[in-house]
C-alpha positions in Angstrom: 0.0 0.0 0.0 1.7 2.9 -1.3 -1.6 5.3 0.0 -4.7 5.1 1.3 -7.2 8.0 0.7 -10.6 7.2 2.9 -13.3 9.7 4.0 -16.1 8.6 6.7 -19.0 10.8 6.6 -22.4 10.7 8.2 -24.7 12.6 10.7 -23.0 14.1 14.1 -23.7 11.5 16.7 -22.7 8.6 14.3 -18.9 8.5 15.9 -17.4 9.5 12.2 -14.8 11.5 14.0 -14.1 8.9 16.7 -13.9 6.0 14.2 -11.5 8.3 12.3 -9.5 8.8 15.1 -9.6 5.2 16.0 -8.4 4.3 12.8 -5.7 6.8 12.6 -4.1 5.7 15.8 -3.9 2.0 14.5 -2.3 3.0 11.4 0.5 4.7 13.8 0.7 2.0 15.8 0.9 -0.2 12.6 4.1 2.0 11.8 2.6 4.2 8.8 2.3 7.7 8.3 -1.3 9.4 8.4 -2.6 12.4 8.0 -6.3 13.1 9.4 -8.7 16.5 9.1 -12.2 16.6 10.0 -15.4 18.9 9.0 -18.5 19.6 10.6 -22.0 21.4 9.5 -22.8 24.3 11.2 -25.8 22.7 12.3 -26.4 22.3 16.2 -27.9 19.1 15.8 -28.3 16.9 13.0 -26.0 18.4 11.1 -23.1 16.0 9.1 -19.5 15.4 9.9 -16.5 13.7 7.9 -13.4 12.4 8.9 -10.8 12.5 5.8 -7.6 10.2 6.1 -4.7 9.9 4.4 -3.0 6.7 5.3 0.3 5.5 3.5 3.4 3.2 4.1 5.7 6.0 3.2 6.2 9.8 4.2 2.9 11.9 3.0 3.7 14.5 1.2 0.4 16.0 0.0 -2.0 15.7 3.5 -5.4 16.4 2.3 -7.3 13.8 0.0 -8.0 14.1 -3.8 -9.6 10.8 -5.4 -11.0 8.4 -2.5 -10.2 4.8 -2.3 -12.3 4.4 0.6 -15.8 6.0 1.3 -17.6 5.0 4.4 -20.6 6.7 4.6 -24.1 6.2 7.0 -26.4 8.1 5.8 -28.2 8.5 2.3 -27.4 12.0 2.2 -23.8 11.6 2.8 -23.4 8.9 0.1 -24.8 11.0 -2.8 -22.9 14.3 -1.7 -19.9 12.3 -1.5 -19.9 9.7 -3.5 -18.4 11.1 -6.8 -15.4 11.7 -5.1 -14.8 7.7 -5.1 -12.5 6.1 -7.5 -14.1 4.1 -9.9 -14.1 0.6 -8.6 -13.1 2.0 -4.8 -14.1 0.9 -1.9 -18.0 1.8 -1.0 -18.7 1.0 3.0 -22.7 1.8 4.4 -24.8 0.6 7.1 -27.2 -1.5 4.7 -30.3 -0.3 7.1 -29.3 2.9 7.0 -28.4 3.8 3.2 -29.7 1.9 0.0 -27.0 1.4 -2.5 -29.0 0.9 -6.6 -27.7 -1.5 -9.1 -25.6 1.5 -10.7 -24.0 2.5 -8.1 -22.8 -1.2 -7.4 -21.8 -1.8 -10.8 -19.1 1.3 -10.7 -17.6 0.4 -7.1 -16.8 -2.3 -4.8 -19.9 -2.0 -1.9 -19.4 -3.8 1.2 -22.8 -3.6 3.9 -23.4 -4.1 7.3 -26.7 -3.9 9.3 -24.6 -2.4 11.9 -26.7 -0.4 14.0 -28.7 -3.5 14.0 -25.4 -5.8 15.3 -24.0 -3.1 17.4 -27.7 -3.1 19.2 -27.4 -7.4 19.3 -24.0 -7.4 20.6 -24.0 -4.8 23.4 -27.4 -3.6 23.8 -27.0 -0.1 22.0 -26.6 1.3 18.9 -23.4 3.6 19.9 -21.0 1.0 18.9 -22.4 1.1 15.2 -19.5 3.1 14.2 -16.7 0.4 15.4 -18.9 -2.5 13.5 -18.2 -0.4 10.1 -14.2 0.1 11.5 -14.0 -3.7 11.2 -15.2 -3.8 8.1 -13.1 -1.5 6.5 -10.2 -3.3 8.2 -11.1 -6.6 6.9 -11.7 -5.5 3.2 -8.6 -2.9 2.8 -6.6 -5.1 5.0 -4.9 -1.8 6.1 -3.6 -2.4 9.5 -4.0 -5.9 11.5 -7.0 -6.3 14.1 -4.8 -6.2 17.1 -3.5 -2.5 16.3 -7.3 -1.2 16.3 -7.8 -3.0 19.4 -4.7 -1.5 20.8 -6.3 2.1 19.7 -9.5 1.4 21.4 -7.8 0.3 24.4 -5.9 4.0 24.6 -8.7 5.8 23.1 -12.0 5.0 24.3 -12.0 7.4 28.0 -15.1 5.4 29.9 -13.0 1.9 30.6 -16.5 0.3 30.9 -16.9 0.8 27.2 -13.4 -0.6 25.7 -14.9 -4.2 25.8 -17.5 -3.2 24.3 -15.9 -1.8 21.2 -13.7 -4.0 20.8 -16.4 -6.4 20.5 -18.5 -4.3 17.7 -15.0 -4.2 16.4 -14.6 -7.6 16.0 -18.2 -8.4 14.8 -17.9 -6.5 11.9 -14.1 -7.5 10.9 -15.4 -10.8 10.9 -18.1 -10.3 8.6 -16.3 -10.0 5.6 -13.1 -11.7 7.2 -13.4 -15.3 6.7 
């Protein structure tokens, strides 16, 4: 992986920013170079937010991203306003209950979905964990750092100590949906 260009976009409240974070830390810990900025609406409430990355195996010269290889994004809004900013045949990651994805738009890019508000509710008994269910599966299809550096993010990341388990567990759910 020479570099990685990923934006995760979606509605304040989603954890776009803290999955970003997450991710950024792991790719540190993983021994690459990232670069990370992050945008808000000017709404209050219910307003969007994106995390942009740049992840690469070598110095980054250029911070800011240009041509995604990676969209995340978890709401239907988000995926149109964004979407054209995906490489053809890049890496398209929603919440399937959450965003609907047409023929078209699957025939120009490689779409990976996860009920994952759905899983994250299953698995710990909310929905605020949807975001780390979507962080494993981007890890599992870009292959960009190896589980245990994510989990070594959340572990240093994630303040309330009663919520690390947790996460890691969303985490793990969703790497190991498209992980086999």
């Amino acid at each position: 992986m020479a570099r990685l260009e990923l934006r995760l976009a979606g509605l304040g409240g989603h954890g776009i920013i803290f999955m970003g974070r997450i991710l950024g830390y792991a790719a540190i810990y993983a021994g690459k170079d990232v670069a990370m900025a992050t945008s808000y609406s000017p709404a209050q409430r219910g307003g969007w937010s994106k995390a942009d990355l740049v992840i690469s195996d070598e110095p980054i010269d250029y911070p800011l991203v240009s041509q995604l290889d990676v969209l995340v994004a978890t709401t239907q809004e988000m995926l149109m306003s964004e979407l054209n900013n995906l490489k053809p045949n890049g890496i398209l990651i929603v919440d399937r209950d959450l965003v609907k994805v047409s023929d078209e738009i699957c025939s120009k890019y490689k779409v990976y979905a996860a009920s994952a508000m759905r899983i994250s509710e299953e698995i710990i008994g909310t929905s605020r964990a949807a975001n780390m269910v979507l962080l494993g599966v981007l890890v599992a299809v870009t292959s960009i750092v190896e589980p245990k550096y994510v989990e070594e993010s959340i572990r240093n990341t994630v303040r309330r100590k009663e919520m690390i388990e947790p996460n890691i567990k969303a985490f793990n759910k969703g790497y190991s949906i498209y992980k086999k």
